[in-house]
VEXDREN-2710 file (C-alpha; in Angstrom, 1 decimal):
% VEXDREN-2710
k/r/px/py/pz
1/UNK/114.6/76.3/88.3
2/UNK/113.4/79.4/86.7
3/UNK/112.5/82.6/88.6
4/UNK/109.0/84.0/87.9
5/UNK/109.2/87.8/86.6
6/UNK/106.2/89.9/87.3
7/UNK/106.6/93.5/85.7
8/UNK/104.0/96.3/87.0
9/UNK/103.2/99.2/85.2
10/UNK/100.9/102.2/85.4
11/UNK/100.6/106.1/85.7
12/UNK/102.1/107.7/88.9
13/UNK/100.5/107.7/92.3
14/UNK/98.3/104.5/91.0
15/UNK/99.6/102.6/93.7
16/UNK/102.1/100.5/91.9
17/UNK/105.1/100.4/94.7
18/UNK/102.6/99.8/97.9
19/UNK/101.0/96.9/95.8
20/UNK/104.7/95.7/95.0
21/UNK/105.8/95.3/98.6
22/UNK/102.3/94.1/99.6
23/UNK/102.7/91.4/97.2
24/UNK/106.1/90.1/98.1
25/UNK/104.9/90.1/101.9
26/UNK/101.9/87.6/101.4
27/UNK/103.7/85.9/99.3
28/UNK/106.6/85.3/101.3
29/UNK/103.8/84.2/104.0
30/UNK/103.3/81.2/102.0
31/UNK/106.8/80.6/101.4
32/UNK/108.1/81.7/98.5
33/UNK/111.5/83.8/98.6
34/UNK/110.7/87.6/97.3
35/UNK/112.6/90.3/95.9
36/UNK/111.7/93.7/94.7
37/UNK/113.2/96.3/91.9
38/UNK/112.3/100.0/91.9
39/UNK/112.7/102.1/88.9
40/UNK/112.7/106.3/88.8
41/UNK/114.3/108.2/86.0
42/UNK/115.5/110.2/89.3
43/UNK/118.6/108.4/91.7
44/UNK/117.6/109.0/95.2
45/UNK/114.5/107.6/95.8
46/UNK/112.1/107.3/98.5
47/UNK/110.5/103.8/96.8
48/UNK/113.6/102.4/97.8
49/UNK/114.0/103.5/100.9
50/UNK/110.8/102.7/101.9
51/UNK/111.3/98.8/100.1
52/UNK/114.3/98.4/101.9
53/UNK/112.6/99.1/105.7
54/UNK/110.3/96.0/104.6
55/UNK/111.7/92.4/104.9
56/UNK/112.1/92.3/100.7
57/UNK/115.4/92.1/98.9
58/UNK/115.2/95.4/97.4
59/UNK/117.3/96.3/93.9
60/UNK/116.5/99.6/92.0
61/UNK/117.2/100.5/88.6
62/UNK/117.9/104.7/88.5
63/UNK/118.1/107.4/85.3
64/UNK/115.4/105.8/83.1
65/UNK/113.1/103.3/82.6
66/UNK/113.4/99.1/82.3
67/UNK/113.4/99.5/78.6
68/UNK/116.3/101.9/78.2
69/UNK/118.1/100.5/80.8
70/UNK/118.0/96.8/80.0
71/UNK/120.9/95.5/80.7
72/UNK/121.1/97.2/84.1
73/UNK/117.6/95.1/85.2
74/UNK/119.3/91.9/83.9
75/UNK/122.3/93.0/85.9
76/UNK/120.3/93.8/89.6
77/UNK/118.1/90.8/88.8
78/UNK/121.1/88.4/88.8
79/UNK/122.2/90.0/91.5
80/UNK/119.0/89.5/93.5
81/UNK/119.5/85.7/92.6
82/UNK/123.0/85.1/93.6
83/UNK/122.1/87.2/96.7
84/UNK/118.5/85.2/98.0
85/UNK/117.8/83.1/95.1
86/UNK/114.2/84.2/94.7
87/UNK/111.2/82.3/93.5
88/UNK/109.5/85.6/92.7
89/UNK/111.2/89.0/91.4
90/UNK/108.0/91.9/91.0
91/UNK/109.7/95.2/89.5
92/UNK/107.7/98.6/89.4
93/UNK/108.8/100.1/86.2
94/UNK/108.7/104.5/85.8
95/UNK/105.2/106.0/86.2
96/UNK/105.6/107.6/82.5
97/UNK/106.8/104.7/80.8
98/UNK/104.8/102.1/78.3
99/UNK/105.6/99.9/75.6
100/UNK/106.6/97.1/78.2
101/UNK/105.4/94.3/76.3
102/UNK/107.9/94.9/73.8
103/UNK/110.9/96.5/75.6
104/UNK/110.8/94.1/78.6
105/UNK/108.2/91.5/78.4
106/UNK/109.5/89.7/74.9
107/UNK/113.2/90.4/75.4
108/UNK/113.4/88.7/78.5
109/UNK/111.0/86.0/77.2
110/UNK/113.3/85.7/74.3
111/UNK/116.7/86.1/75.2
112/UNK/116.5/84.6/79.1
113/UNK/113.3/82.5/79.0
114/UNK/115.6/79.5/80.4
115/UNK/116.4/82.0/83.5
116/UNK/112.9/83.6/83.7
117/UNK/109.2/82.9/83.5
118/UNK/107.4/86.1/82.8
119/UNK/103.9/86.5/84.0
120/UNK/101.3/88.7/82.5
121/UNK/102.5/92.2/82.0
122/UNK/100.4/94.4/85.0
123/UNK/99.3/98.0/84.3
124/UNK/98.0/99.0/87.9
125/UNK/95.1/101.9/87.5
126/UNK/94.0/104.1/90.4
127/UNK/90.4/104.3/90.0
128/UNK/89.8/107.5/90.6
129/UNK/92.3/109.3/88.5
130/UNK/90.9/107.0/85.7
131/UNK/87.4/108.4/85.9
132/UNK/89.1/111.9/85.7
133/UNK/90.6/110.9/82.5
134/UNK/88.0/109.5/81.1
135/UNK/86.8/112.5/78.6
136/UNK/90.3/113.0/77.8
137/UNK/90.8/109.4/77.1
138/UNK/87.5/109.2/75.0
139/UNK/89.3/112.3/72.5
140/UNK/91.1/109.3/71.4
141/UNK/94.6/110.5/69.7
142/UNK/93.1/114.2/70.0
143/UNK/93.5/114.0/73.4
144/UNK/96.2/115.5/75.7
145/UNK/99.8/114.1/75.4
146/UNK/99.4/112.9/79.0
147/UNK/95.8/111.2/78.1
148/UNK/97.9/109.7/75.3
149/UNK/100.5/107.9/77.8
150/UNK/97.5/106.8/79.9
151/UNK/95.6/105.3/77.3
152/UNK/98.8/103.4/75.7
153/UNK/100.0/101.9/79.1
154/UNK/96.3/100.6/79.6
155/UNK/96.3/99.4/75.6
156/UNK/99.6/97.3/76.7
157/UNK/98.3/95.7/79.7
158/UNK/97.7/91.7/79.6
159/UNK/96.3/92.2/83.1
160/UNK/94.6/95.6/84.2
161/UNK/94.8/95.7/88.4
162/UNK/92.3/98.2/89.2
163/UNK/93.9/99.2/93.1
164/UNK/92.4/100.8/96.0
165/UNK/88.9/99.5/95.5
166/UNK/88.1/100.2/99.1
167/UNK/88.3/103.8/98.0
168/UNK/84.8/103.6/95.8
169/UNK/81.5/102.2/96.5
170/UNK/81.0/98.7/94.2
171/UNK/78.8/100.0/91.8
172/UNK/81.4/102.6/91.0
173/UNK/84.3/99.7/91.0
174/UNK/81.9/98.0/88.6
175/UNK/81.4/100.8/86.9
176/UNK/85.4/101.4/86.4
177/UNK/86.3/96.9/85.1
178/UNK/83.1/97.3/82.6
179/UNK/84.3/101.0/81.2
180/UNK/88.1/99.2/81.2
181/UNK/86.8/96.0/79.9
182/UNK/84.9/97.7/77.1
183/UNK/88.1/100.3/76.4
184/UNK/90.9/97.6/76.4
185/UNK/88.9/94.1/75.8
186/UNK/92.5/92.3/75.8
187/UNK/93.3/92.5/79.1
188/UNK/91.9/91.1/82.3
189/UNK/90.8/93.3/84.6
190/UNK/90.6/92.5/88.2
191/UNK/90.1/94.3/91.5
192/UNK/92.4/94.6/94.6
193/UNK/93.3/97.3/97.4
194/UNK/96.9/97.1/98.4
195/UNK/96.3/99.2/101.5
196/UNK/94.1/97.0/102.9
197/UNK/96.0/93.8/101.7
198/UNK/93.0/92.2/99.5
199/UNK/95.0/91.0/96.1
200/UNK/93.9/87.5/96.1
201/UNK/92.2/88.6/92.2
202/UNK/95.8/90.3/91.4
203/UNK/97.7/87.2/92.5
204/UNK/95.6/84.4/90.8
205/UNK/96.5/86.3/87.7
206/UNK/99.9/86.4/88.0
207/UNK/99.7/82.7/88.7
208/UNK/99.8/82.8/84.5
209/UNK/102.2/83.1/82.1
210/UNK/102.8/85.4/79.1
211/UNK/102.4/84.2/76.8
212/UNK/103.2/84.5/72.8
213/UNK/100.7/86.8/70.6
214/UNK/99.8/88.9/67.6
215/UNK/99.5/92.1/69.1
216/UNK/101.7/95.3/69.0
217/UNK/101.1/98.5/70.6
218/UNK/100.8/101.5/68.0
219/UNK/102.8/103.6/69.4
220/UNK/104.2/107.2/68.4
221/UNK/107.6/107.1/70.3
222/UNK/107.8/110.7/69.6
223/UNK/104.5/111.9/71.0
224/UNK/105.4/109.5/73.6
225/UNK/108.6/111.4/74.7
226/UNK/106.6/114.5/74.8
227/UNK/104.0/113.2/76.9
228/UNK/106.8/112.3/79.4
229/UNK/108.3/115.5/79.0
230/UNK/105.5/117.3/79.9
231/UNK/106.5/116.4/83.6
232/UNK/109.1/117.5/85.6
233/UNK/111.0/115.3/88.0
234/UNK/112.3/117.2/91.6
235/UNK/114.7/114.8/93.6
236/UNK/115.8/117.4/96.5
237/UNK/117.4/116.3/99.6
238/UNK/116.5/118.7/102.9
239/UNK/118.2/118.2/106.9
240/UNK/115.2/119.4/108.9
241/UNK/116.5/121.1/112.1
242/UNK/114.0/121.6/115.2
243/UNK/114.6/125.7/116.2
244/UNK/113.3/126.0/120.0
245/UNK/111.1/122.6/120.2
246/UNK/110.8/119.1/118.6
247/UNK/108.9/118.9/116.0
248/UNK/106.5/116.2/114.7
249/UNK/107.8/115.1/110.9
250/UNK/104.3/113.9/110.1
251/UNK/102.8/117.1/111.3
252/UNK/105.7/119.0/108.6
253/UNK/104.7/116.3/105.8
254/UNK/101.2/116.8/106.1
255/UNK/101.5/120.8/106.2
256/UNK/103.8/120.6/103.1
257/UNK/102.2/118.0/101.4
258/UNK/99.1/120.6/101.5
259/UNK/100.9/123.8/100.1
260/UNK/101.6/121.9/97.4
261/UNK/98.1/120.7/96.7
262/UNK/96.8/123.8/96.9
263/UNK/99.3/125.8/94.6
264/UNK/99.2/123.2/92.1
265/UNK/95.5/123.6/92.0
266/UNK/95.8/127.3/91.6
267/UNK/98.3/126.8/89.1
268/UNK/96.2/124.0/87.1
269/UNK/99.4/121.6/87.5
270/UNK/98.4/117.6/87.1
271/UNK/100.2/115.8/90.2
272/UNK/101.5/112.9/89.0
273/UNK/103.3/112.0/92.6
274/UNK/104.6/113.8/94.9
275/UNK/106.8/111.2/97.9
276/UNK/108.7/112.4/100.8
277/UNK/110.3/109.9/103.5
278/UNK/111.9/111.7/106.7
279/UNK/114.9/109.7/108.9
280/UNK/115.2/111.2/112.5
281/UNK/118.8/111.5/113.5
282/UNK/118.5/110.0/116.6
283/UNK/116.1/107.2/116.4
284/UNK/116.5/106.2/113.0
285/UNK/113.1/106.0/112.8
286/UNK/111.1/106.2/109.3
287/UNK/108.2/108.8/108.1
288/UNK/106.8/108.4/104.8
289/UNK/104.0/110.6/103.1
290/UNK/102.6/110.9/99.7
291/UNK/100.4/113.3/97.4
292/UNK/98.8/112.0/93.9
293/UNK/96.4/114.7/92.9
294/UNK/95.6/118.5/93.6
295/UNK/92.4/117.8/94.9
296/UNK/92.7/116.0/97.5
297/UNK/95.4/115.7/101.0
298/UNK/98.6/114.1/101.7
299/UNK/98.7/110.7/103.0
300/UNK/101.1/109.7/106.1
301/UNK/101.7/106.1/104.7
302/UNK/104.4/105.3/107.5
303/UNK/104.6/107.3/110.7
304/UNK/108.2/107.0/112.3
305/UNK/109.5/109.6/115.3
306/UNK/106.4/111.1/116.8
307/UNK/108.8/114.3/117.5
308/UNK/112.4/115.1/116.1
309/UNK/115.2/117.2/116.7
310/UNK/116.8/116.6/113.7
311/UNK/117.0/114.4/110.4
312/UNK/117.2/114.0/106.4
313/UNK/114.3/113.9/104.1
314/UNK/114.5/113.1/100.4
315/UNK/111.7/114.4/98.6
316/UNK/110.5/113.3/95.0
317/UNK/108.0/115.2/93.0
318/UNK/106.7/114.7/89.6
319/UNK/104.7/117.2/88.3
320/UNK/103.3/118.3/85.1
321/UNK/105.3/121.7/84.8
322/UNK/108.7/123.0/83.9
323/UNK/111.7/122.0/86.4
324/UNK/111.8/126.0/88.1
325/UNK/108.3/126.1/89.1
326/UNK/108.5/122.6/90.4
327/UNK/111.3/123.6/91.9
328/UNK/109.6/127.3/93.5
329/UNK/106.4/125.6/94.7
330/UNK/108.8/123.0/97.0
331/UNK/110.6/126.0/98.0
332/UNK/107.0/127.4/99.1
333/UNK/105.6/124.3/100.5
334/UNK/108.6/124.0/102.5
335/UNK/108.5/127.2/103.9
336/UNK/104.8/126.8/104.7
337/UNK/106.1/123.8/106.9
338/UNK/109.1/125.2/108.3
339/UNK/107.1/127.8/109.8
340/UNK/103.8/125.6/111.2
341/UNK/106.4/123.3/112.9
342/UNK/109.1/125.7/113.9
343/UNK/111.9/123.7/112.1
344/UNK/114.8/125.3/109.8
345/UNK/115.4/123.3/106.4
346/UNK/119.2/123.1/104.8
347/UNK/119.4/122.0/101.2
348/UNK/121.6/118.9/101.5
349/UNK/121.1/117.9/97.6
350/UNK/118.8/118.7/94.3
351/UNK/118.4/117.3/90.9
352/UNK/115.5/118.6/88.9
353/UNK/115.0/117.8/84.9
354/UNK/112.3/117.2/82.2
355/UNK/112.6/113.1/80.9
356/UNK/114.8/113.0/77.6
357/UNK/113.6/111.1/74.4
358/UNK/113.0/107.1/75.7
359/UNK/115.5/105.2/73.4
360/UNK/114.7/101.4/74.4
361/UNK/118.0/98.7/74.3
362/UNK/115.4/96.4/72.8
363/UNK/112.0/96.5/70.8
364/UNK/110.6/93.4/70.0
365/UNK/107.1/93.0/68.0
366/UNK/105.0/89.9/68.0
367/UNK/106.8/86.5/66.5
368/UNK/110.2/88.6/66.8
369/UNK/113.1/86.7/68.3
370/UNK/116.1/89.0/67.6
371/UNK/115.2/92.2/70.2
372/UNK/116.4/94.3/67.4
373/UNK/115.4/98.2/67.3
374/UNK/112.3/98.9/65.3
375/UNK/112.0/102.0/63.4
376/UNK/112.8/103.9/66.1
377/UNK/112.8/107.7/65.8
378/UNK/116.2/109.7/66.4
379/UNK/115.8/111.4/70.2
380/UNK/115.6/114.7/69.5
381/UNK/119.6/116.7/70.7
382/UNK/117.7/119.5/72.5
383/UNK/116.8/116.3/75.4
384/UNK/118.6/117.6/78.1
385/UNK/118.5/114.1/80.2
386/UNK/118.5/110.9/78.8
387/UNK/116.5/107.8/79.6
388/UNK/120.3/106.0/79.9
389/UNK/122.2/108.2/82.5
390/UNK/121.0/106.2/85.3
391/UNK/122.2/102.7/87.2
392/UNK/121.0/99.8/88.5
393/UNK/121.6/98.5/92.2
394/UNK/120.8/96.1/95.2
395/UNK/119.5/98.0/98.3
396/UNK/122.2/97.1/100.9
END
């Protein structure tokens, strides 16, 4: 019995993990056995954390994306099988990552198409950020390097899952699948809103299959690594302590999910995410909160402990900007909420970096059945982190 493989892509903050878990609950209502896989070039991850407090079977796949680190999604996915035997496995692949189709999507097909039925490769837009990047998109390859990501992951979608249509009126949802339809006519586009839990669309098409075709993404793997490395990536560990009073950890999210809003805007940074989940000491209890553009406020997804005295948050930020000033405006923000909420923050932990060239373990173009390298070009030796430093895992 082969287990169905459902591979999400799509530009940070679009939604991508809250549509993953979403999907593996109603699914699971019906019966079928669910497991997740995260994916971060970063190793302490809030997606995780946040899967894992669910009912899924969570893996995660750390230091670089499904393509460069093949064999390690092979090696969680096995594990996910011998653990629960899933029907369904739905992975969230790295915000700044494309080229699926041929790094995941036909190798797996290919090599382990007797294990696994692939459905549709899934780039999941946020509708909103999309209509943003519209004039940038429409510069074509004059565009920005980060337009240039956008537009490729959207060029190799099979299925384009246009989330958080409760967000928009339905003209402008229209508006959106006929500019998307017209952009990338090979791709379905369908409408869903993981918050609210309507993905009956998104589900019908992974009821599919991919399927074999003539396609291949024209893609510039080098202007593709400097589109990712236009980012920075913060993973920083904090123990909040309460001074003279508990404190309320939605209350310090909120506050310095805002500071960082608002320098980022004064500082014309792009947000790509920015993901914080707080564990109180004593309860055990779960906060979560999230941040995916300048413009507007931090979301509580998940409120835990209405006060703390104590407790560990892991905070992930990706931001277009280099690694210090990422690492100066946290600093700030959490200052700005150490001070509304009376709370002292230790540094427990910190890794900050720029993505390294993406080198993928496979590349397969249409009617290939080796999943040899194509062409490549050599990663340039200034890269200080590599797409292949990371690990893959199941959640315990």
């Amino acid at each position: 019995m082969s287990t169905k493989f459902v591979v999400l892509s799509g530009f940070l903050g679009a939604g991508k993990t809250t549509t993953m878990t979403v999907a593996a609950d109603q699914l699971r209502a019906v019966g079928q056995r669910v497991a997740v896989i995260t994916n971060d070039q970063g190793v302490d991850l809030v997606d995780t954390a946040f899967a894992a407090n669910g009912s899924a079977d969570v893996g995660e796949v750390t230091g670089g994306c499904f393509c460069c680190r093949f064999e390690d999604l092979l090696a969680v996915m096995s594990q996910l099988i011998h653990r629960i035997s899933p029907d369904v496995i739905i992975a969230e692949s790295v915000g700044s990552c494309t080229d699926l189709t041929a790094t995941v999507v036909r190798p797996l097909t290919a090599l382990h198409g007797d294990e696994f039925v692939t459905a549709p490769m899934t780039t999941v837009v946020d509708p909103i950020r999309y209509l943003r990047m519209l004039p940038d998109l429409d510069r074509g390859d004059d565009g920005t390097d980060i337009a240039y990501l956008y537009r490729k992951q959207l060029e190799d979608a099979a299925v384009i899952g246009v989330n958080k249509a409760d967000l928009l009126a339905a003209d402008e949802i229209q508006l959106v699948v006929e500019s998307l339809a017209r952009r990338f006519p090979r791709a379905e586009v369908v409408t869903y809103s993981a918050a609210t839990g309507r993905l009956t669309g998104l589900l019908d098409a992974w009821a599919g299959r991919h399927t074999a075709d003539d396609g291949n993404l024209d893609l510039d793997y080098q202007r593709y690594g400097t589109a990712e490395a236009r980012l920075a990536w913060l993973d920083r560990t904090l123990d909040l302590q309460a001074l003279h009073r508990p404190f309320d950890p939605a209350a310090w999210a909120r506050t310095f999910l805002t500071a960082m809003a608002r320098a980022s805007r004064d500082k014309a940074h792009l947000i790509g995410h920015v993901k914080l989940m707080f564990q109180d000491t004593a309860s055990g209890l779960l906060t979560k909160a999230s941040l995916i553009d300048s413009s507007q406020s931090g979301v509580v997804d998940l409120a835990g402990a209405t006060t703390s005295s104590a407790g560990r948050l892991v905070l992930n930020a990706r931001v277009a900007c280099e690694p210090e000033q990422l690492e100066r405006l946290a600093d700030e923000s959490t200052a700005v909420a150490d001070q509304d909420q009376d709370v002292r923050s230790t540094p427990a932990g910190q890794r900050s970096f720029k993505p390294g060239q993406p080198r993928p373990t496979h590349r397969m173009l249409a009617g290939d059945t080796t999943g040899q390298r194509h062409h490549l070009p050599p990663a340039p030796l200034s890269s200080s982190t590599r797409h292949g430093s990371g690990k893959g895992r199941v959640a315990p």
